[in-house]
C-alpha positions as CSV (number, residue, x, y, z in Angstrom):
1,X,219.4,82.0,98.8
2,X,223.0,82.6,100.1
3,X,225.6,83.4,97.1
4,X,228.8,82.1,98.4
5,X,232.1,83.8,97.6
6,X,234.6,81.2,97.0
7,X,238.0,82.0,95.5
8,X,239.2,78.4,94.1
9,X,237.9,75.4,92.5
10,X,236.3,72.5,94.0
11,X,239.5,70.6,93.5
12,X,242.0,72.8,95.1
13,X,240.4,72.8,98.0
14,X,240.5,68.9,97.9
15,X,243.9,69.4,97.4
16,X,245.0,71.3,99.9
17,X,242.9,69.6,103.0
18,X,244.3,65.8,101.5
19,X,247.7,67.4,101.6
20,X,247.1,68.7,105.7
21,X,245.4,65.4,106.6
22,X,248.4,63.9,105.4
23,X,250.7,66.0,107.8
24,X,248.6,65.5,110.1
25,X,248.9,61.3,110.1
26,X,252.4,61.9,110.0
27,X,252.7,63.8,113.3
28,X,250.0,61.6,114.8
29,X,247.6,64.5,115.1
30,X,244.1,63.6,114.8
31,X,242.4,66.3,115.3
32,X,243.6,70.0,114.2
33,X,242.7,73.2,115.3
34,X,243.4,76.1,113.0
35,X,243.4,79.4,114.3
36,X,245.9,81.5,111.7
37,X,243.5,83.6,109.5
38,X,245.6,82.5,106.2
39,X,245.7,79.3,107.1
40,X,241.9,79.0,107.7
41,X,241.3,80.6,104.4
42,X,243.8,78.5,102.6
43,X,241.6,75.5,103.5
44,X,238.1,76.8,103.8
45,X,238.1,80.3,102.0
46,X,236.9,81.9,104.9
47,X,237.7,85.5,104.3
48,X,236.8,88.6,107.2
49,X,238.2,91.2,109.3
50,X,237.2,89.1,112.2
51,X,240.8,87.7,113.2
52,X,240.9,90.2,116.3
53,X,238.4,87.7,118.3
54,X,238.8,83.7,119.2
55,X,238.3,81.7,116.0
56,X,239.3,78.8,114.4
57,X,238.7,75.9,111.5
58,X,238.9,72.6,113.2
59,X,240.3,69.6,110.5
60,X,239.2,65.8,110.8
61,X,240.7,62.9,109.3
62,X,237.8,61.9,107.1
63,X,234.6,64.6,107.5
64,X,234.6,68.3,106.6
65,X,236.1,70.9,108.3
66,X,234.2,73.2,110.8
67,X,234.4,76.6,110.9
68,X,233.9,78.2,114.2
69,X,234.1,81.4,115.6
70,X,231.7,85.0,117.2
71,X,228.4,84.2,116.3
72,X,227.8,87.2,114.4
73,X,231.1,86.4,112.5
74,X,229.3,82.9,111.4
75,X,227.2,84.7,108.8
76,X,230.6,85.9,106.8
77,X,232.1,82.0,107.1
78,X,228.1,80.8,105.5
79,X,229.2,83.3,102.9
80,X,232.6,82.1,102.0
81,X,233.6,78.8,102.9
82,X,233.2,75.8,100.5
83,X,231.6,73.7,103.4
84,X,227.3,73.4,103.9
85,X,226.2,75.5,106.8
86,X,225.6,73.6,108.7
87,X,229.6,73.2,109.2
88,X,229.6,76.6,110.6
89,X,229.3,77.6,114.4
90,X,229.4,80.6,115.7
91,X,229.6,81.3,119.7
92,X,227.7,83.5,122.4
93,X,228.9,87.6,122.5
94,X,229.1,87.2,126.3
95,X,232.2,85.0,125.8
96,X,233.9,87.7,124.3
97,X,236.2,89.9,126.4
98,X,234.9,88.3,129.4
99,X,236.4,87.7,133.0
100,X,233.6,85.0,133.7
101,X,233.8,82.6,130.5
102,X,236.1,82.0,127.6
103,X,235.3,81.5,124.1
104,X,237.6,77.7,124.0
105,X,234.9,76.7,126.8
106,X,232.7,76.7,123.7
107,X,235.2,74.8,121.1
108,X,235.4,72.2,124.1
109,X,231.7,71.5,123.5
110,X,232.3,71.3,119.6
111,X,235.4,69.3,119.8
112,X,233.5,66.9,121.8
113,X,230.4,66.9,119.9
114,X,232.5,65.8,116.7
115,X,233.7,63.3,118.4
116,X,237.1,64.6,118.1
117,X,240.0,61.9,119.5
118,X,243.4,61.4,121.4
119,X,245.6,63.9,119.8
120,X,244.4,67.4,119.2
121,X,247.1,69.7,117.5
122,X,247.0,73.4,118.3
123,X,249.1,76.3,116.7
124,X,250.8,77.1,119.8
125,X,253.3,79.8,118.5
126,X,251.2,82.4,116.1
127,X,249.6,85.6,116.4
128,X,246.5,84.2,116.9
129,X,246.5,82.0,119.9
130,X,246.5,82.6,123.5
131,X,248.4,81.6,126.7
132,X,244.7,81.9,128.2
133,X,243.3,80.0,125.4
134,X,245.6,76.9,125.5
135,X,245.3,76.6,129.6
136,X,241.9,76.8,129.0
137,X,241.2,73.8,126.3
138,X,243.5,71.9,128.7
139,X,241.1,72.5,131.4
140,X,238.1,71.7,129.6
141,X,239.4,68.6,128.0
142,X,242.1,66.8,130.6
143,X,241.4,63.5,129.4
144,X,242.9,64.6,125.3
145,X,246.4,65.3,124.5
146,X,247.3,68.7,123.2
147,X,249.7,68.3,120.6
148,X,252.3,72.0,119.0
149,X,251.1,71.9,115.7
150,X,252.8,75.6,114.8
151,X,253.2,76.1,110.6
152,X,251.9,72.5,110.1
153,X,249.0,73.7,107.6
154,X,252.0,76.6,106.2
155,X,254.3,74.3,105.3
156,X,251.4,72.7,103.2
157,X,251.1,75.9,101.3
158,X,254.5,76.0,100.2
159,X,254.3,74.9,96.2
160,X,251.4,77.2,94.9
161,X,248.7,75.8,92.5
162,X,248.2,77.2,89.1
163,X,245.3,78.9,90.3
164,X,247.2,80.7,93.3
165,X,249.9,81.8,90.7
166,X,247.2,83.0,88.9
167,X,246.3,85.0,91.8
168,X,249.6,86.5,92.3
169,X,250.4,87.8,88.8
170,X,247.4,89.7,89.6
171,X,249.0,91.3,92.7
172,X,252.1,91.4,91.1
173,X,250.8,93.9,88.3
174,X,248.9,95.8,91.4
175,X,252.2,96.3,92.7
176,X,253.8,97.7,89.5
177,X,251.3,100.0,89.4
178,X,252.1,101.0,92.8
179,X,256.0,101.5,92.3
180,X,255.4,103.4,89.2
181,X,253.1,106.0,90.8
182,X,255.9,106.5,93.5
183,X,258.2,106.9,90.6
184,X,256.7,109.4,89.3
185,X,255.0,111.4,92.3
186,X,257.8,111.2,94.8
187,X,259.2,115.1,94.9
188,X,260.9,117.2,97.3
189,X,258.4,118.9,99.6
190,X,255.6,116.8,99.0
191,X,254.4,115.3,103.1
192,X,254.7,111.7,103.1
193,X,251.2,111.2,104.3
194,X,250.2,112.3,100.9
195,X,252.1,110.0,98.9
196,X,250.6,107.3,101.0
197,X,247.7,108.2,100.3
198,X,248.1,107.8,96.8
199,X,249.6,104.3,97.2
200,X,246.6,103.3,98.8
201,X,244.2,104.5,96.1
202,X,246.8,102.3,93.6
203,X,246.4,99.5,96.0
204,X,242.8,99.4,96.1
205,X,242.0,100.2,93.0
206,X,244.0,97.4,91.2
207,X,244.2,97.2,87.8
208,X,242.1,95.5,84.7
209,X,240.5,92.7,86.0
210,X,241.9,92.8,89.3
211,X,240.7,95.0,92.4
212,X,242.9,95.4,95.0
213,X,242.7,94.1,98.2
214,X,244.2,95.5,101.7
215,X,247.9,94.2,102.1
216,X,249.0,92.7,105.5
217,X,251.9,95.2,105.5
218,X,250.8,98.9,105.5
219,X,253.5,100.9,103.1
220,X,257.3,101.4,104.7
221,X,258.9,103.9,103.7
222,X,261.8,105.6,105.9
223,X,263.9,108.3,104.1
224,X,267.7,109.6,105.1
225,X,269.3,108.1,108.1
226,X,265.5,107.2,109.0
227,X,266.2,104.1,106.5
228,X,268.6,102.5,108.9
229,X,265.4,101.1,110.6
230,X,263.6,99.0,108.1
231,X,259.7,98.8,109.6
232,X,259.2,102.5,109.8
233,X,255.8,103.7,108.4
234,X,254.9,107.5,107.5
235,X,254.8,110.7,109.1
236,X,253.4,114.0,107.8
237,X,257.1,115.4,107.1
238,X,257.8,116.1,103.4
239,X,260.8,114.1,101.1
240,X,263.7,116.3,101.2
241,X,266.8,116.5,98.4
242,X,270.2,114.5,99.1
243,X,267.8,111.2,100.7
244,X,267.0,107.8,99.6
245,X,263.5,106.6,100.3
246,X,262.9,102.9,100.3
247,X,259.5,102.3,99.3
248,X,258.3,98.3,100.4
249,X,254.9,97.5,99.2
250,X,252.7,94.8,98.0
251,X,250.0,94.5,95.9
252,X,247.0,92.0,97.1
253,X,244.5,90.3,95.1
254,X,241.9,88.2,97.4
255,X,244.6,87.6,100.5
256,X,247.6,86.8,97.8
257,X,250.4,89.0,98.0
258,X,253.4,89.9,95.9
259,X,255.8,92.4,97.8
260,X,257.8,94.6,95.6
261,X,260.3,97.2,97.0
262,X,262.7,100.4,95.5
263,X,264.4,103.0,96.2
264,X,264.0,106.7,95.5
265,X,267.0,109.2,95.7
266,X,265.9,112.6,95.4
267,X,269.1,114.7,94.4
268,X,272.4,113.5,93.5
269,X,273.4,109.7,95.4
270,X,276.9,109.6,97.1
271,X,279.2,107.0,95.4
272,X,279.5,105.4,98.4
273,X,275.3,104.6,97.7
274,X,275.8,103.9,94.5
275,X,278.5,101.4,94.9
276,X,276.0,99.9,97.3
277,X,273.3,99.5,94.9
278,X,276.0,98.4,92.1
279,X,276.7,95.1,94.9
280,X,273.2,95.2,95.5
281,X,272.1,94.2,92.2
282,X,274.8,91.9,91.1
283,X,273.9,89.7,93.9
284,X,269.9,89.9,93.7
285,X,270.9,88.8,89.8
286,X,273.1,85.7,91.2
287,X,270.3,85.1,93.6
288,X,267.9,84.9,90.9
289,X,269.5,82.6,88.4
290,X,271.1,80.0,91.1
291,X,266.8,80.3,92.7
292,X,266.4,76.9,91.1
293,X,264.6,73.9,92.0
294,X,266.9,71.3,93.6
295,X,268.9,74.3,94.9
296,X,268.4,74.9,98.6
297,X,267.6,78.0,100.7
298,X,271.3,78.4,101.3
299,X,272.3,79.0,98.0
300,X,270.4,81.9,97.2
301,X,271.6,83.4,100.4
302,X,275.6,82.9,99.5
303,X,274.9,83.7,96.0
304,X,273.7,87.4,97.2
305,X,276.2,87.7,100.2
306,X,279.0,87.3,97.8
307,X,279.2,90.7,95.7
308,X,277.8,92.3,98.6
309,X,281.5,90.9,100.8
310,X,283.5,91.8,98.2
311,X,282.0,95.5,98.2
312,X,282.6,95.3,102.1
313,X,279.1,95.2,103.0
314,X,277.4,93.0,105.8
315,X,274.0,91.9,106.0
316,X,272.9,90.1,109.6
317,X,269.2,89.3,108.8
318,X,267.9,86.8,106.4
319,X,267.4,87.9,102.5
320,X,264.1,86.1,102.3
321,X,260.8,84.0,102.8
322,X,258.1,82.6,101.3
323,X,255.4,84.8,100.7
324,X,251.1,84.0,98.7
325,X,248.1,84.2,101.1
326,X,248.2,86.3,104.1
327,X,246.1,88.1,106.5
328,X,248.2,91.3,109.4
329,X,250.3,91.5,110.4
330,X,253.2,89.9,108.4
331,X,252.4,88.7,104.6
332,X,255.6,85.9,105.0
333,X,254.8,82.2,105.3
334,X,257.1,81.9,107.9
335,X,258.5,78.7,107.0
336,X,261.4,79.0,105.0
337,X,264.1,81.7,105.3
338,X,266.5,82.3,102.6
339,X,269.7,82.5,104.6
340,X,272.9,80.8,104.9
341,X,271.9,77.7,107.4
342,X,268.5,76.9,105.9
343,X,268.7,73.8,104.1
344,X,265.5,73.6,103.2
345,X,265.6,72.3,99.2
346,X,263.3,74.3,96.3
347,X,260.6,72.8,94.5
348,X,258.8,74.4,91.4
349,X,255.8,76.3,92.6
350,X,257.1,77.9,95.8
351,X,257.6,81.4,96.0
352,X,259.8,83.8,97.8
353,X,260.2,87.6,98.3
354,X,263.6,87.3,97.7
355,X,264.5,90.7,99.8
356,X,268.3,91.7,100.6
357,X,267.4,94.9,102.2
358,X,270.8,97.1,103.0
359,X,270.1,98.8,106.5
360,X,272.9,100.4,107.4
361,X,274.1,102.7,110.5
362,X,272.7,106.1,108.6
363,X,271.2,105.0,105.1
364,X,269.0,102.1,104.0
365,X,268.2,100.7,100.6
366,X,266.1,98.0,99.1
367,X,265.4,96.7,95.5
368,X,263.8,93.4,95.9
369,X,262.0,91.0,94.2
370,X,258.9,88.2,94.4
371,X,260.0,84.9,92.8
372,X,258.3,82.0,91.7
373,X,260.4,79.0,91.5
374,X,260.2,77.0,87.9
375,X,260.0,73.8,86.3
376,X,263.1,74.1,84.9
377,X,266.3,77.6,84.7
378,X,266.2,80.4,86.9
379,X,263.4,81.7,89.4
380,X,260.4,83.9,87.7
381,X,260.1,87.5,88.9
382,X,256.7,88.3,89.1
383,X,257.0,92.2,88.7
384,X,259.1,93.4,85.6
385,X,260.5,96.9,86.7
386,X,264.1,98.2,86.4
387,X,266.6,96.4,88.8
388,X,267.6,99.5,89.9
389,X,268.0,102.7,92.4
390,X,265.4,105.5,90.8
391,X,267.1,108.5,90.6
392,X,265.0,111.8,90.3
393,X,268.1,114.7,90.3
């Protein structure tokens, strides 16, 4: 017997795939086809380094879902999606990588065999899903419509469950673990690579009664005026004195993710940093207490940008997004972005990495937090560390 591996209750699934069908009627979309990896395991619980090949969870209107992907991939969906077996498909290997055939010649077939009708939506604009892959459902099927259904199922994951909080407290306390093994490891003349190291072994090794998962970030962590550019990784150099590091990791507990960021000055920081990181803070804390539900997007943006003006610092990018299950390369939502035009209003449940980053023409610094927005007052931070630039003379 076959012991499944499923994350969630019974009724959180239910939950999730009545609040996606529900979408879907709105949009007129009768049939979807899911090919972003979180997205499929927010409704299935499918869970496997597998993303790199043609696969997908296709959602009806009344029966289960179908999981359907490589044929030797099947095997891991039998093992961790709520559905019977026989909901699982798996396709020929001569489909993949080949000149002669396509994999969505085979999702045709299914699609029809479901009796799947009029309006099928597709996730046009992800990661996930090809130029070649769209022309060639079209082709197989010119008598359905092919409807953009991009973020449809993520706007669905928005407000998190109790169980998917649950979840990312875990990785939360993962990724305190992390920043305080950085705190105290990070030294002049000690190679980068090294340290990484380390934050992996924190990372997978979790903490009590919670073993870490891979994040869908690998650690940043530019140093000097190398922390201008915000999505640099590592490099076998050492940490020198006189430079901030910015350190952006996340914790991950089964696909859920809490990102947590600080900076490290090794040496003695230049007033002109430490006014930075004074601004910095004072609008991360008006950020925080104005992240309320009612509030909109907006707000917490203006809230943050205010200090920072007055301190004659300007930010171009957006301070935030939503962040909970997630597969590489990006562990956002991408739904929602905390900045001054989104209107978008907050409801208890969501949660953001609420992430002001300061990037700068020759130094960078981040301290950053993941929020959960409440019932009632100001946003929850998930990590409890010091709000704060460490500074290791």
């Amino acid at each position: 017997m076959i012991r499944k591996n499923i994350p969630f209750s019974s009724a959180e699934y239910d939950r999730r795939l009545t609040k996606t069908r529900s979408a879907m009627a709105a949009k007129g979309i009768d049939t979807l086809f899911v090919t972003d990896p979180s997205n499929m395991a927010w409704l299935t619980g499918y869970d496997g380094w597998s993303f790199y090949v043609h696969q997908g969870v296709i959602v009806f209107a009344e029966s289960d879902p179908v999981w359907w992907g490589r044929r030797q991939d099947a095997n891991g969906a039998i093992r961790t999606v709520w559905m019977e077996n026989e909901r699982v498909h798996g396709y020929a290997d001569n489909y993949i990588q080949s000149t002669e055939r396509h994999p969505m010649q085979d999702l045709a077939k299914h699609l029809r065999s479901y009796g799947a009708k009029g309006r099928i939506g597709v996730e046009m604009d992800n990661y996930y899903f090809s130029a070649k892959a769209f022309e060639t459902l079209v082709n197989e099927m010119p008598d359905f419509t092919f409807v953009d259904a991009t973020a449809l199922v993520n706007w669905q994951r928005g407000v998190k469950s109790q169980e998917e909080l649950a979840f990312m407290r875990k990785a939360a306390a993962i990724s305190e673990k992390i920043i305080d093994g950085l705190i105290e490891r990070v030294e002049p003349g000690i190679p980068k690579n090294e340290i990484v190291a380390e934050v992996y072994g924190d990372a997978i090794r979790g903490v009590e009664g919670a073993w870490g998962d891979y994040p869908a970030i690998v650690p940043l962590l530019p140093s000097g005026t190398d922390a201008s550019a915000p999505h640099l990784t590592w490099d076998g150099r050492p940490f020198e004195t006189g430079e901030a590091t910015f350190f952006e990791i996340s914790g991950c507990y089964r696909r859920y993710h809490a990102p947590f960021c600080r900076t490290i000055f090794l040496g003695t920081p230049p007033d002109d940093l430490k006014r930075a990181e004074a601004a910095l803070v004072e609008g991360l804390e008006a950020g925080l207490d104005i992240a309320r539900a009612g509030n909109r997007a907006c707000d917490i943006a203006n809230a943050l940008a205010a200090p920072l003006e007055r301190a004659g610092i300007e930010r171009g990018a957006r301070c935030g997004y939503p962040i909970g299950i997630s597969y590489p390369p990006d562990w956002g939502e991408r739904t929602i972005s905390l900045r001054s035009e989104d209107q978008s209003i907050l409801e208890p449940g969501m949660t953001f990495h609420f992430m002001p980053g300061l990037w700068m023409a020759d130094w960078g610094l981040e301290i950053t937090e993941s929020i959960v927005i409440t019932d009632s007052g100001a946003a929850e931070t998930l990590c409890n560390r010091p709000r704060k630039m460490f500074v290791k003379p």
